[in-house]
Structures are given as structure tokens and as C-alpha cells.
PAZAPA-4460 file (N, C-alpha, C; in steps of 0.05 Angstrom, whole numbers, plus 32768, in hexadecimal, padded with zeros to 4 digits):
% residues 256
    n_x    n_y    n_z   ca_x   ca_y   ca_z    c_x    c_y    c_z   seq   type   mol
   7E84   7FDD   8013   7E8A   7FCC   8029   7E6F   7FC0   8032     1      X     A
   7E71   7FB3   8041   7E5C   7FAE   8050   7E3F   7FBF   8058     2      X     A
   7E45   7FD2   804B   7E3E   7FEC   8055   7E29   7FF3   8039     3      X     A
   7E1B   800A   8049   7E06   8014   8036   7E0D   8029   801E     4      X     A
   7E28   8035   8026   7E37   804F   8016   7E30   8044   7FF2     5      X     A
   7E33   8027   7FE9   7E2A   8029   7FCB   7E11   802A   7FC7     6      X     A
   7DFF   8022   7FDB   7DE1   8026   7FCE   7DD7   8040   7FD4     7      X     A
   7DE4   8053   7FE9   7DDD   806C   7FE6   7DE4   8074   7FCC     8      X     A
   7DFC   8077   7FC1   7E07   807D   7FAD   7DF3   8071   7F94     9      X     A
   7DF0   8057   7F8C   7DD8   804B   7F82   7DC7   805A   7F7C    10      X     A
   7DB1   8069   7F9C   7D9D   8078   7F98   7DA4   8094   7F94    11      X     A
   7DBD   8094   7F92   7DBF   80B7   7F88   7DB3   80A7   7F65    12      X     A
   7DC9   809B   7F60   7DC8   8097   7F48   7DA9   808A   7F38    13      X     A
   7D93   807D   7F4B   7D7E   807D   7F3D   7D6B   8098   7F44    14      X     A
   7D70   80A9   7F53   7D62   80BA   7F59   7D65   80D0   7F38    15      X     A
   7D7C   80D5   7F30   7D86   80D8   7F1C   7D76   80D1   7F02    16      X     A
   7D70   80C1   7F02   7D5F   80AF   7EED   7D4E   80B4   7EEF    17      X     A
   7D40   80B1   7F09   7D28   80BA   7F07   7D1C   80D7   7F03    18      X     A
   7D2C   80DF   7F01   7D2A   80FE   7F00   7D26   8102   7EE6    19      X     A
   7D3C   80F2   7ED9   7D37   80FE   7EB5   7D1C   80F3   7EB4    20      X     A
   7D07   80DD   7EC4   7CF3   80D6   7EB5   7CDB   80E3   7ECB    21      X     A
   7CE2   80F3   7ED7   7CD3   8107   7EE1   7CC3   80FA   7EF5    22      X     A
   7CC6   80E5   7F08   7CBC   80DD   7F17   7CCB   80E1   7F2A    23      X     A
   7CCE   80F3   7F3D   7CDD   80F5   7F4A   7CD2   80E0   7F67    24      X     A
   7CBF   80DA   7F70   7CB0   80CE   7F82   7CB7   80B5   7F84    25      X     A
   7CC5   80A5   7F6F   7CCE   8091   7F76   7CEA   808F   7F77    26      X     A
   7CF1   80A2   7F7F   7D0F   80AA   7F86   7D14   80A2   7F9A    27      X     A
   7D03   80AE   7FAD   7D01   80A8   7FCF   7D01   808E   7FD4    28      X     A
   7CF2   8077   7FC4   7CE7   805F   7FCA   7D03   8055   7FC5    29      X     A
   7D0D   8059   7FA9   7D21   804A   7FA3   7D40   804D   7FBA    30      X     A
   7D41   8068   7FC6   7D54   8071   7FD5   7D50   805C   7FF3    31      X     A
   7D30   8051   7FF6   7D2C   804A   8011   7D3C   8034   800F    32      X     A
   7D2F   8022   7FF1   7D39   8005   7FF0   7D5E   8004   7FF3    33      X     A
   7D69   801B   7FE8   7D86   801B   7FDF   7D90   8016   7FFA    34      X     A
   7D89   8022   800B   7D99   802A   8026   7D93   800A   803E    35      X     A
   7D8C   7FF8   802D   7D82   7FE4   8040   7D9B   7FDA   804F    36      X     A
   7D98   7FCC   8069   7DB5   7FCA   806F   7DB6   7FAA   806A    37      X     A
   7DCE   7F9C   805B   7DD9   7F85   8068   7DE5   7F78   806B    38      X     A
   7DFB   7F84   807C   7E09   7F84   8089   7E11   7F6B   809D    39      X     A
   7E02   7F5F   80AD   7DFE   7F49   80B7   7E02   7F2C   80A7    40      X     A
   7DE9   7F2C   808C   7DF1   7F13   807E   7E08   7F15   806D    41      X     A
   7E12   7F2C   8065   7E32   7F21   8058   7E44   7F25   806D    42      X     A
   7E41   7F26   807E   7E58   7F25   8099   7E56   7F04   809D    43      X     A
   7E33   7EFC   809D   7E37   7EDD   80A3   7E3E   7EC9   808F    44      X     A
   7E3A   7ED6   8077   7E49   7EC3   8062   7E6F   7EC7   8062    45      X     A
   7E7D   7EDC   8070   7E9E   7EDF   8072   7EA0   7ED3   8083    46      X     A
   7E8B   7ED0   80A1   7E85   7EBC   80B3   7E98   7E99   80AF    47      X     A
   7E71   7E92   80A6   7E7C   7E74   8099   7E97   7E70   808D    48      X     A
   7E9E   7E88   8074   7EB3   7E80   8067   7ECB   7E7E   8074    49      X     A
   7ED0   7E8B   8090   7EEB   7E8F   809A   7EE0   7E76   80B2    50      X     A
   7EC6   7E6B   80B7   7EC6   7E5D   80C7   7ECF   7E40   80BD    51      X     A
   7EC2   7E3D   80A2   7EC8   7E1C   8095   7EE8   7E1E   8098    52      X     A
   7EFD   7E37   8087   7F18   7E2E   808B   7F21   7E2B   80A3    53      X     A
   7F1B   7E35   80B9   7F29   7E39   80D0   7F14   7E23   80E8    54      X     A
   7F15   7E0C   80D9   7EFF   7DFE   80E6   7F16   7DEB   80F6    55      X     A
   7F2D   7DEB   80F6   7F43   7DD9   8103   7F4E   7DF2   811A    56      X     A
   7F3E   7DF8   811C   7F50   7E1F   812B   7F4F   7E10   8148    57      X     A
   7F48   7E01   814E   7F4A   7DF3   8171   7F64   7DE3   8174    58      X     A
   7F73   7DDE   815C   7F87   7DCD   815C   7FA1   7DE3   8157    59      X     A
   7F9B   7DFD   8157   7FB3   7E0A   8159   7FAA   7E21   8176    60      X     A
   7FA0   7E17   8189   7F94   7E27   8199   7FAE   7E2C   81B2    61      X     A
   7FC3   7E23   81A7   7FD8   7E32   81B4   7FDD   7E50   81A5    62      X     A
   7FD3   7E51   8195   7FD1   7E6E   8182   7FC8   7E88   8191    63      X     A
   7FDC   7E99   819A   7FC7   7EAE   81AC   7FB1   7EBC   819D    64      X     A
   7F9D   7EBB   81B0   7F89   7EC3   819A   7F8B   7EE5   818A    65      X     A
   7F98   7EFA   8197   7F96   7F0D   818D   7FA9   7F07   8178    66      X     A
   7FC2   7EFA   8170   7FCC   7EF6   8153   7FBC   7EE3   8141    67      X     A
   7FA0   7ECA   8147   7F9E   7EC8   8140   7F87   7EDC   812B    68      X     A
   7F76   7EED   813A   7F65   7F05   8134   7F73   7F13   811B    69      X     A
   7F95   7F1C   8125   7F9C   7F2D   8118   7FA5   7F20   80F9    70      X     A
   7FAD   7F04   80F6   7FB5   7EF6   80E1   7F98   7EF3   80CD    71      X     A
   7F7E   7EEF   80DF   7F69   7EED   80C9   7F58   7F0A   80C2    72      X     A
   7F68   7F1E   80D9   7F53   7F3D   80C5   7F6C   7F40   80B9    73      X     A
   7F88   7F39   80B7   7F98   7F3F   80A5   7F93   7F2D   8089    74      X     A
   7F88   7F20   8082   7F79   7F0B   806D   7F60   7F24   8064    75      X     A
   7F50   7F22   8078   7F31   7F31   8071   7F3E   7F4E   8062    76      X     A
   7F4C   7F52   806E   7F4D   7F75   8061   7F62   7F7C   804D    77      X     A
   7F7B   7F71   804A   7F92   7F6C   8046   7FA1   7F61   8033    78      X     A
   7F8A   7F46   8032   7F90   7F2A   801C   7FAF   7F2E   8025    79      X     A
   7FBE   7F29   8042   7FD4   7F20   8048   7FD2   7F05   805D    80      X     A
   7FD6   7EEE   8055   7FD8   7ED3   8059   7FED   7ECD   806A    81      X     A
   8003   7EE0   806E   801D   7ED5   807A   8019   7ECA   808E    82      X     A
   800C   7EDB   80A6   8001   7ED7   80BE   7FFD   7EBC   80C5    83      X     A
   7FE7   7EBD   80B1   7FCB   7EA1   80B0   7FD2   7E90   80AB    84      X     A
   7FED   7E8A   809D   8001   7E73   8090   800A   7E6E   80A5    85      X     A
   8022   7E7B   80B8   8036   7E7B   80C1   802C   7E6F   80E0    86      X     A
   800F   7E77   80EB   8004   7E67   8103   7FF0   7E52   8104    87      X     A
   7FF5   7E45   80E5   7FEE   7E36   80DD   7FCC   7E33   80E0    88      X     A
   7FBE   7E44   80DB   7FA7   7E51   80D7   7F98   7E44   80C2    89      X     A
   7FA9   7E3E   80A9   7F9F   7E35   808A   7FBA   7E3A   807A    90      X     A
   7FAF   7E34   805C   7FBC   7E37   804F   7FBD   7E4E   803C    91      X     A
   7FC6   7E64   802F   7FCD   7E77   801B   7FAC   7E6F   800B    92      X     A
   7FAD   7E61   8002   7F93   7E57   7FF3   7F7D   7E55   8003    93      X     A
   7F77   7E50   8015   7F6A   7E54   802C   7F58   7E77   8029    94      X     A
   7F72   7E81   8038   7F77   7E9E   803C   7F66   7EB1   8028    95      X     A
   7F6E   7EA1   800B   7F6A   7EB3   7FFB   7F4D   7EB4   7FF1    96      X     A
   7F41   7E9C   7FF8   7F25   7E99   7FF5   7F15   7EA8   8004    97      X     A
   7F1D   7EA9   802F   7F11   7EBC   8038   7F11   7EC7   802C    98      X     A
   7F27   7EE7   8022   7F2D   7EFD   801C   7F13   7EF9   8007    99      X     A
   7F19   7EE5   7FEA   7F04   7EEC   7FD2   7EE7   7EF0   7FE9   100      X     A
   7EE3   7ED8   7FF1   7EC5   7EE4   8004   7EC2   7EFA   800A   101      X     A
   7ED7   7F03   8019   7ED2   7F21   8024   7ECA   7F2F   800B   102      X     A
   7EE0   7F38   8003   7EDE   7F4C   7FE3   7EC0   7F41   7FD7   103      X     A
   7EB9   7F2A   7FD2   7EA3   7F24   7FBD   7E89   7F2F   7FC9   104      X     A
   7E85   7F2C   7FE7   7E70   7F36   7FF9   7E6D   7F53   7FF9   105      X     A
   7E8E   7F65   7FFA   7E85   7F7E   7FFC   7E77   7F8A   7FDA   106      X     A
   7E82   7F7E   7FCA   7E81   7F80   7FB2   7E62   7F83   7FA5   107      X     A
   7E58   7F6E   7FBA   7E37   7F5A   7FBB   7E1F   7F6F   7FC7   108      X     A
   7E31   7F84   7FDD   7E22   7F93   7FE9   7E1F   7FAC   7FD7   109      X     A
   7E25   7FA9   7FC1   7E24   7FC5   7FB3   7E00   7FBD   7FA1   110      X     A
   7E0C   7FA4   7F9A   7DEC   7F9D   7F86   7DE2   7FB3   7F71   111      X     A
   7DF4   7FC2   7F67   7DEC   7FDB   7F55   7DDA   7FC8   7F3D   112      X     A
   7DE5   7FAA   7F2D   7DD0   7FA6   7F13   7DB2   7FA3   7F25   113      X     A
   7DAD   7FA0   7F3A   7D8E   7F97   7F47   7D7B   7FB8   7F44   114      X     A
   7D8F   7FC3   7F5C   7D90   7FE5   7F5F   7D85   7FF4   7F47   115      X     A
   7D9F   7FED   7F2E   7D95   7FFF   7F1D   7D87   7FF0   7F0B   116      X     A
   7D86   7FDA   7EFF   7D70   7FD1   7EE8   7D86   7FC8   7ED0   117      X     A
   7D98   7FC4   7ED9   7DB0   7FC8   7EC1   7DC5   7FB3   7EC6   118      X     A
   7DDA   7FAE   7EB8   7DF2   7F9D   7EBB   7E06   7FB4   7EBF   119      X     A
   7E22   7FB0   7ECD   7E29   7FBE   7ED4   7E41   7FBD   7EBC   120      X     A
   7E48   7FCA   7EB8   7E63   7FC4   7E9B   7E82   7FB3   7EAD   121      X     A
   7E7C   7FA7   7EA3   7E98   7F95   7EB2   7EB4   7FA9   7EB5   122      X     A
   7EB8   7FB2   7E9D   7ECE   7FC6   7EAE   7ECB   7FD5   7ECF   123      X     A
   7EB1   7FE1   7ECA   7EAC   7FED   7EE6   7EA6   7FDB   7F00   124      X     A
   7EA0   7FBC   7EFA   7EA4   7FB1   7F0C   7EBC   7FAA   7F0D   125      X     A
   7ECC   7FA8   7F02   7EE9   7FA8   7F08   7EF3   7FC0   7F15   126      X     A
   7EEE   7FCE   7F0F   7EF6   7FEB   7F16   7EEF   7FDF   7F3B   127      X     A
   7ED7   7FE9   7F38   7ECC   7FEA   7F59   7ED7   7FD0   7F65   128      X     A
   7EDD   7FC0   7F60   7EEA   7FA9   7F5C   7F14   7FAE   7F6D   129      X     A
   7F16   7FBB   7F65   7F33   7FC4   7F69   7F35   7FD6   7F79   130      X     A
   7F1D   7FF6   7F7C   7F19   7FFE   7F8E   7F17   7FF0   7FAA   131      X     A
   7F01   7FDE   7FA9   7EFB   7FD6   7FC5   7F1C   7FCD   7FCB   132      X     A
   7F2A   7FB4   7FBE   7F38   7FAA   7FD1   7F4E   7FC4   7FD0   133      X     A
   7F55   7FDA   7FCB   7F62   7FF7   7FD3   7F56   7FF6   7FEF   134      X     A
   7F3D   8005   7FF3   7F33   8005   8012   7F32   7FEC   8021   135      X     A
   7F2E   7FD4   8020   7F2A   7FC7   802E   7F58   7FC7   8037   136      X     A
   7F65   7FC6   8020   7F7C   7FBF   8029   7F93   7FE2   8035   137      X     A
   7F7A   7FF5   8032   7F88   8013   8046   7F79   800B   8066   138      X     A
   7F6C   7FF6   806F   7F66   7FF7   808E   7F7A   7FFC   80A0   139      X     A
   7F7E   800C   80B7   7F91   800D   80C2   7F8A   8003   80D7   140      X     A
   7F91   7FEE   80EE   7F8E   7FD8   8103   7FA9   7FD1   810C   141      X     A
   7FA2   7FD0   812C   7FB2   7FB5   8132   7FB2   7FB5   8148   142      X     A
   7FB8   7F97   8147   7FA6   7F80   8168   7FB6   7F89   817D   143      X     A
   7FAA   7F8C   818F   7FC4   7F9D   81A7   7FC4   7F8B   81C0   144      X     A
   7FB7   7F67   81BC   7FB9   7F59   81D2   7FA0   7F51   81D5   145      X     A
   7F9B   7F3A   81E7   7F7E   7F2E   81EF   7F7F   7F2C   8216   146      X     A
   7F6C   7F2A   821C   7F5F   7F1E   8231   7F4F   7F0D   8236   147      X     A
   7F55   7EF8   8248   7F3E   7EE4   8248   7F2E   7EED   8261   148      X     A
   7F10   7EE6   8253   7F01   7EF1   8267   7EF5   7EDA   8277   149      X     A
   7EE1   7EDF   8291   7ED8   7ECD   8299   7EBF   7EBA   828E   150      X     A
   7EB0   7EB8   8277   7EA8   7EA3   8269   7EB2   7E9D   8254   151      X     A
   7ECC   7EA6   8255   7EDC   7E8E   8243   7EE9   7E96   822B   152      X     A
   7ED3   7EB0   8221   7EDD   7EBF   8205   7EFA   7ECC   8210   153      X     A
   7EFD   7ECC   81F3   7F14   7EED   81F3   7F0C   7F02   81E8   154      X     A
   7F1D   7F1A   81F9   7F14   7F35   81F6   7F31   7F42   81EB   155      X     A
   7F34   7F43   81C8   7F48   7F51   81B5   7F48   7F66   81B5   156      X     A
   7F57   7F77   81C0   7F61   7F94   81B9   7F69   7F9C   8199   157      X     A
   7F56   7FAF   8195   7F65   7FBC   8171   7F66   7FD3   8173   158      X     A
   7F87   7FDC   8173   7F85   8004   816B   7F83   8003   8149   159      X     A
   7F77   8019   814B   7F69   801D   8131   7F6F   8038   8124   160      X     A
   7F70   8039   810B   7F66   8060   80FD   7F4E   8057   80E6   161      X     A
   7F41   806D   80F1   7F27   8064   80DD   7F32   8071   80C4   162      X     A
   7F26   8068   80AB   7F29   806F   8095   7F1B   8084   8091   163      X     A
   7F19   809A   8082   7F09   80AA   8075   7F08   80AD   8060   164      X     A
   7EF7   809F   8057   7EEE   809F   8034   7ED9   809D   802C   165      X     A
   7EC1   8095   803D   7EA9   8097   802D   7E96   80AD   802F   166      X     A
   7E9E   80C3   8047   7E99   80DD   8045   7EA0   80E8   802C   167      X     A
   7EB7   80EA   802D   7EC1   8107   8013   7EB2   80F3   7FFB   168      X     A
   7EB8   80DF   7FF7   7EB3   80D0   7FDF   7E92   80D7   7FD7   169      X     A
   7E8A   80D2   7FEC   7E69   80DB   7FEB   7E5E   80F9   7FEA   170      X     A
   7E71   8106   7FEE   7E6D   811F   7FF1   7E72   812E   7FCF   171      X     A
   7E87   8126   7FCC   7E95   812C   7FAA   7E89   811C   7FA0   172      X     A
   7E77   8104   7F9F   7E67   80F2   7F85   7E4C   8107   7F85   173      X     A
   7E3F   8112   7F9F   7E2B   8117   7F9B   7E25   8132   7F8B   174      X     A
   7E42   813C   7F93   7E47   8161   7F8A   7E48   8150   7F69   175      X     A
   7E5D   8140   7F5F   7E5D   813D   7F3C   7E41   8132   7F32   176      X     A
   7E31   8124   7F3F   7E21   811B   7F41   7E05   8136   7F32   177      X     A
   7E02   8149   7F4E   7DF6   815B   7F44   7DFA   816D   7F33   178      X     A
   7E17   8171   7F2A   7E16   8182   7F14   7E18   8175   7EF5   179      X     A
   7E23   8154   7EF2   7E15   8149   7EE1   7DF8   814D   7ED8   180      X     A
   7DDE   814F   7EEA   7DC7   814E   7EF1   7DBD   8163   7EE5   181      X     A
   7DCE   8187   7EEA   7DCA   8197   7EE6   7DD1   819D   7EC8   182      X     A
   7DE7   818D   7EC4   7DEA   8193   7EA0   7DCF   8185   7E90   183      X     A
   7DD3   816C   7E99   7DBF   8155   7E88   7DA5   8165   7E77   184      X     A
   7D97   816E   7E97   7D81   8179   7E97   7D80   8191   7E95   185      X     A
   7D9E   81AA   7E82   7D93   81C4   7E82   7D8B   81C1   7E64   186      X     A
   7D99   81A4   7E53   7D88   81A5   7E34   7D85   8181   7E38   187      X     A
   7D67   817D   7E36   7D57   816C   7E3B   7D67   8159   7E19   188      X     A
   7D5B   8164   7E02   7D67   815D   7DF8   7D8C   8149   7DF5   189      X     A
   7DA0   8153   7E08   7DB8   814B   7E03   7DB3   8136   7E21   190      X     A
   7DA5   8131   7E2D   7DA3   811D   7E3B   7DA2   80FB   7E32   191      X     A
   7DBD   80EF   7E41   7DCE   80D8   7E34   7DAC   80BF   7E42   192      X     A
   7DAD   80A8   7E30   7DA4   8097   7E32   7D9B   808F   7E53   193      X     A
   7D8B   8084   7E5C   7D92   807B   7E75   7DA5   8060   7E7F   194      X     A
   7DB4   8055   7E6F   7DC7   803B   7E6E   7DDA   804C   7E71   195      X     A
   7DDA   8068   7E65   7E00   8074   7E56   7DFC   8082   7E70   196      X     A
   7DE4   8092   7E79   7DE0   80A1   7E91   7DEE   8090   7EAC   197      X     A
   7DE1   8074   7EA6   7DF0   8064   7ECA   7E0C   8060   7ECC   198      X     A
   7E0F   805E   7EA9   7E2E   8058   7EA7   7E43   8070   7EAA   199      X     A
   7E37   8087   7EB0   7E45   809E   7EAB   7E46   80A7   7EC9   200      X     A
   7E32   809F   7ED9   7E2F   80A3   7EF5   7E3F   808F   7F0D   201      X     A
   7E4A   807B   7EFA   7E53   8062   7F0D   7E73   805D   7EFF   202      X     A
   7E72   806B   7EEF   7E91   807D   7EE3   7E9D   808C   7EFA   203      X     A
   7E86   80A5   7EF8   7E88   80B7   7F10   7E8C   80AC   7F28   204      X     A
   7E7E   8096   7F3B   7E86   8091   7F52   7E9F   8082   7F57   205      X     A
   7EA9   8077   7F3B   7EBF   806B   7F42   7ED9   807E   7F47   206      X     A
   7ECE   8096   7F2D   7EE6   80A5   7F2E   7EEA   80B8   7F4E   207      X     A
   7ED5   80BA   7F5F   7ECD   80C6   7F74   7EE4   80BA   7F86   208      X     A
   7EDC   80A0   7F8E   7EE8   808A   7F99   7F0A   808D   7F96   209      X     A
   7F18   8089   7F7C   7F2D   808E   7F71   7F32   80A5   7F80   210      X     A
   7F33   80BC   7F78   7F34   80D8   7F8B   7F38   80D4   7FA4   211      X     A
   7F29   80CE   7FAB   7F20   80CE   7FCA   7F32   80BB   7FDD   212      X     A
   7F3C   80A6   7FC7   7F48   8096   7FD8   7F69   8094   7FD5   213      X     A
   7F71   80AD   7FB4   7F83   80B1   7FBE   7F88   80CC   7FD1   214      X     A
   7F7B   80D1   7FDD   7F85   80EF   7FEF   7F74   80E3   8016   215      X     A
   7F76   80CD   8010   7F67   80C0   8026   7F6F   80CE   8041   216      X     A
   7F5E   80CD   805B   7F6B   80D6   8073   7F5F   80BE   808D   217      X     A
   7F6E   80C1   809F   7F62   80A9   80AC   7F62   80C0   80CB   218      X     A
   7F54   80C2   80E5   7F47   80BF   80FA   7F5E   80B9   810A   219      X     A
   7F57   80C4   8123   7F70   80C4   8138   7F72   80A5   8141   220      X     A
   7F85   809B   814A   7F83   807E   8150   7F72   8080   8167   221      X     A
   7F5B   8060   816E   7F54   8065   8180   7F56   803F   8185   222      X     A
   7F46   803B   819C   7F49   801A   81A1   7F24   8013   81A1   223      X     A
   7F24   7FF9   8199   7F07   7FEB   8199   7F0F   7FCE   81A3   224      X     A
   7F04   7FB8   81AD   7F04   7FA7   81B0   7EEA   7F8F   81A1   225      X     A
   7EFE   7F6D   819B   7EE8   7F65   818D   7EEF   7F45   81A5   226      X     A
   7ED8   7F38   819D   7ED5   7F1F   81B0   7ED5   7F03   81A3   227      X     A
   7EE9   7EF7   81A4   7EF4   7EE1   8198   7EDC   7EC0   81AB   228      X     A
   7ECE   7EB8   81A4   7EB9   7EA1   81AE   7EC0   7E8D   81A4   229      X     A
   7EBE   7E75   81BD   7EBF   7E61   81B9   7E9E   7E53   819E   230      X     A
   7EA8   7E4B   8194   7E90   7E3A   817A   7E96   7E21   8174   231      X     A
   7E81   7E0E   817E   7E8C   7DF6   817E   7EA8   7DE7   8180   232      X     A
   7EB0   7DF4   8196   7ED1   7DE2   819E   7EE2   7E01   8189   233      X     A
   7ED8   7E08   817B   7EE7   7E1A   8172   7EEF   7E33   817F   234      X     A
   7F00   7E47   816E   7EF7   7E60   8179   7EFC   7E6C   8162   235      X     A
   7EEA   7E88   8164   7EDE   7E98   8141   7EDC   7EA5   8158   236      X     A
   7EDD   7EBD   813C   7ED8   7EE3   8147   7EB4   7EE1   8147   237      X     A
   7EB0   7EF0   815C   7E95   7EF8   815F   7E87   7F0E   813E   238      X     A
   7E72   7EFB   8136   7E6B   7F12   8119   7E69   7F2A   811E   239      X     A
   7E54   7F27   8133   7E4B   7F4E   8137   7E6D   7F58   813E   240      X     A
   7E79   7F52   814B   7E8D   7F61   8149   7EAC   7F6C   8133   241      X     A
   7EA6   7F54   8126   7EB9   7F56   8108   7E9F   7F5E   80F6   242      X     A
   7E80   7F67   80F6   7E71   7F7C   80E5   7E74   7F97   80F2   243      X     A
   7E7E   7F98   8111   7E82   7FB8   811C   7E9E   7FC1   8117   244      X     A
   7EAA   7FAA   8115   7EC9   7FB2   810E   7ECE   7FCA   80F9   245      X     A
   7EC2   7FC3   80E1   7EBE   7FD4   80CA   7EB4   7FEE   80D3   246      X     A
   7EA1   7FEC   80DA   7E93   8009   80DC   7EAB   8021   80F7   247      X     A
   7EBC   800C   8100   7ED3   8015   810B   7EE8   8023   80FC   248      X     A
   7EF3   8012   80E9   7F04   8015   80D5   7EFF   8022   80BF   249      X     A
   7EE5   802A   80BC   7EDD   8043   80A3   7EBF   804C   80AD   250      X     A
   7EC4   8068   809A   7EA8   8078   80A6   7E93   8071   80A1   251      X     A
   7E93   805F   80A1   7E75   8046   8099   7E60   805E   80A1   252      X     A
   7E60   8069   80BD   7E4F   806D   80C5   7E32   8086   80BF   253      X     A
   7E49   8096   80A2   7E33   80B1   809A   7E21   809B   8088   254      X     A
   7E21   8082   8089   7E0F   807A   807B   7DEE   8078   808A   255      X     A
   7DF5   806F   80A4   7DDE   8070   80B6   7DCF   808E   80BF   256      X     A
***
């Protein structure tokens, strides 16, 4: 996601490496860079993208704004368009471009060929590929009404259940993780290439993921609110608050 959970995972996985080559000291360094957050600029690139389509959004401004909220995180998370069609928001094609944005950004935040030094085998980007839109499309939400406030914004109600999956997921990559680690290195000798090594570790986190996401559990419902702003004659969701949304909707947060 948006989120740091693959480059932790990343630096499990170069720490790994580095290990077979006995430098363990630049483990740390490499773990600092993994965990960088950013969060903000691919929030502002789903930004623009949902801002260019929905750049006529003043001409359906009989639209209450909490359905219109709920029609475009039903796009962002969902890739369901009905909404976004039906209050004349955009078009299906439209829709589906946000959504690719979204997906391609969270996708973007992983950066494993930079991370690790490698190309990633296209199956497994497919893989992780199909994963994400699984989590992004188990979010559980929904808009429970707006208020207009006194400068003008609106203030959207969302009950929510957070997801839980990148705990256990992280917890069970890191447990296979180290006992891969522990075989590799009890005969130095039968230790796999370091290409077959990343590929065997990013196997592993997919299959983690898989697991994890079928026995998923989600968090008591609770409510958050996000702030719908006027932008040039328009009105768009406030970023920081569709980037806190997430960390609402999944345990983003054992990453910090």
C-alpha cells in the first residue's frame, strides 16, 4: 500500500543477502533506506488523477457530498464504478483509470527491483499484482453522512473495520524468513545463488500474504471522519485525509 510494510519486508529480504556475504553492517543502512515513507507523493499522484477526471464535479454539485466520497473510495478500493457512473461523476473508463492509478502507485511503493538490485520475475509481479487488488478490494467502509461546516468544507462520516493483515503477514514472512536463513547457512555450500535466493524469498512473501489474507480478521467497527474542500470552484477530498484514511482501514501502522 501506500505504506512501508513491502520495504520492511524488502529489508528483511536484503538483510538476508547480506548476511550470506557477511556484511552484516550494511544491513542496517539498507533497512534505514527501505523504511522511507512515501506516502504523501503517491497519494498526490491518485490526487491529480481523480482530480483531472472529476474536474466537472461543480456541475453535479447537487450530488450530496458524502455519496459522492462514497462512489469515488468505492472506485479507489473496489474498482466498483456503479456509484461514479450513476451520479454522473465520470465514466466506467474514467473510473477505471483512477482505480489503475491507485493499484499502479501502491504497486510503485513496493520498488523491490531498486531495493534489491534485481528485476523482479514478472509472474511475481503479477502475483503481488493480484494480491494488492485482494486487500485493497477486502476494505470494509461506509459513509454514514456529511456536515457542512462553517468555512465551507464538508465534514464525511466513515464507519469502518480495520483490516488485519500486515501484522500476521509480517510476522509469518519473518518466522519463514528466518528459518530459510537458518537452513541456507547450516551448509554454506547448498546456499542458492543470490537472484534464486531473492526469488525464493519474494515467493515466500507472496505466499505469506496468500495465507494471511485468506484467514483475514478485521477490528471492531469504529468511525473517523474525512474533509471534502472546495479547489478551484471544485470540490475534492482533502489528501492528508484520503492518505490517513488507509492507515484507518489497515494496520498500516506496525510499520511506524
Amino acid at each position: 500500500m501506500k505504506i512501508n510494510f513491502f520495504k520492511r519486508c524488502a529489508a528483511a529480504v536484503l538483510a538476508v543477502s547480506v548476511l550470506s556475504m557477511g556484511t552484516i553492517a550494511s544491513a542496517a543502512e539498507s533497512s534505514s533506506i527501505a523504511c522511507g515513507n512515501n506516502q504523501t507523493g503517491i497519494a498526490q499522484e491518485v490526487y491529480e488523477a481523480s482530480g483531472q477526471t472529476l474536474s466537472g464535479a461543480s456541475e453535479t454539485a447537487q450530488v450530496p457530498y458524502d455519496l459522492y466520497l462514497s462512489a469515488l473510495l468505492d472506485v479507489y478500493y473496489r474498482n466498483d464504478s456503479r456509484a461514479f457512473v450513476a451520479l454522473g461523476l465520470g465514466t466506467a473508463e474514467e473510473a477505471a483509470m483512477i482505480y489503475n492509478a491507485v493499484l499502479d502507485s501502491e504497486l510503485l511503493s513496493m520498488d523491490l527491483e531498486s531495493l534489491l538490485g534485481m528485476e523482479c520475475p514478472e509472474a511475481l509481479e503479477n502475483e503481488f499484482r493480484v494480491l494488492m487488488t485482494q486487500i485493497l478490494g477486502g476494505a470494509r467502509y461506509a459513509v454514514a453522512g456529511c456536515e457542512l461546516q462553517a468555512d465551507g468544507t464538508y465534514t464525511i462520516t466513515v464507519v469502518y473495520e480495520k483490516m488485519i493483515i500486515f501484522e500476521p503477514t509480517m510476522n509469518l514472512y519473518l518466522a519463514i524468513v528466518t528459518d530459510m536463513a537458518t537452513t541456507w547457512f547450516s551448509d554454506y555450500n547448498s546456499i542458492p545463488s543470490e537472484e534464486e535466493m531473492m526469488i525464493q524469498l519474494l515467493a515466500a512473501l507472496c505466499s505469506c500474504m496468500r495465507v494471511c489474507l485468506e484467514n483475514v480478521t478485521y477490528a471492531a467497527p469504529a468511525i473517523t471522519t474525512l474533509s471534502v474542500n472546495p479547489q478551484n470552484g471544485n470540490y475534492l477530498p482533502d489528501i492528508e485525509d484520503i492518505v490517513n484514511l488507509e492507515t484507518v482501514l489497515f494496520d498500516t501502522d506496525i510499520m511506524y
